[in-house]
N, C-alpha and C positions, 0 to 999 in steps of 0.2 A: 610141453604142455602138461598142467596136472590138474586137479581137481583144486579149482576154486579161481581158476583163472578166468579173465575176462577176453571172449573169443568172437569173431565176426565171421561171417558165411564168406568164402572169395571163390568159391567153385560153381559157375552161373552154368556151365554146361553138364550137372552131373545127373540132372534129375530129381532132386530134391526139393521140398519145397519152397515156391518161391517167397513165399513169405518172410521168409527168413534171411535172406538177402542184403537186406540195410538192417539187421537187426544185430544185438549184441546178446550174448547170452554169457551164461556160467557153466565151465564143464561141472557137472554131478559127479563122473562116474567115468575112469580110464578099462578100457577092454584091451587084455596082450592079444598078441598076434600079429600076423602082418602086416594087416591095415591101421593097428596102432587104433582103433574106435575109440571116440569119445561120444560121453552121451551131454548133452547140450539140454539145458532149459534156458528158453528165451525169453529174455526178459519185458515181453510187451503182454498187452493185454489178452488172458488167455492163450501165452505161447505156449507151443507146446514143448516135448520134451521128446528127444529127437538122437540116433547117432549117424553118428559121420567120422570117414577118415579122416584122420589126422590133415592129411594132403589138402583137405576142401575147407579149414581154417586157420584163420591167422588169429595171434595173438593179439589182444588190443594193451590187456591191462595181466601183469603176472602177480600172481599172491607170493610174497618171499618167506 
């Protein structure tokens, strides 16, 4: 995953917001470490802008 790909929530038990769930976003912003964070803006009305490990998104759409 990098910055400017298109990503979907798949972690329903993490504690994160559920809004974001069936929603699709654009990672902004890659954070090292071991959780690997990405920062997410979602792409629905007034989504917000959000991280999460790596682990709790899937890839929809990759920018090459």
């Amino acid at each position: 995953m990098k910055v400017g790909d298109l990503v979907r929530y798949t972690n329903e038990n993490s504690g994160y917001p559920r809004q974001c769930d069936k929603s699709v976003g654009v990672i902004i912003r890659c954070i090292s470490g071991t959780a690997q964070r990405k920062v997410v803006q979602w792409l629905y009305k007034n989504g917000p802008v959000c991280s999460y490990p790596a682990e709790c998104l899937e890839v929809v759409s990759a920018t090459r």
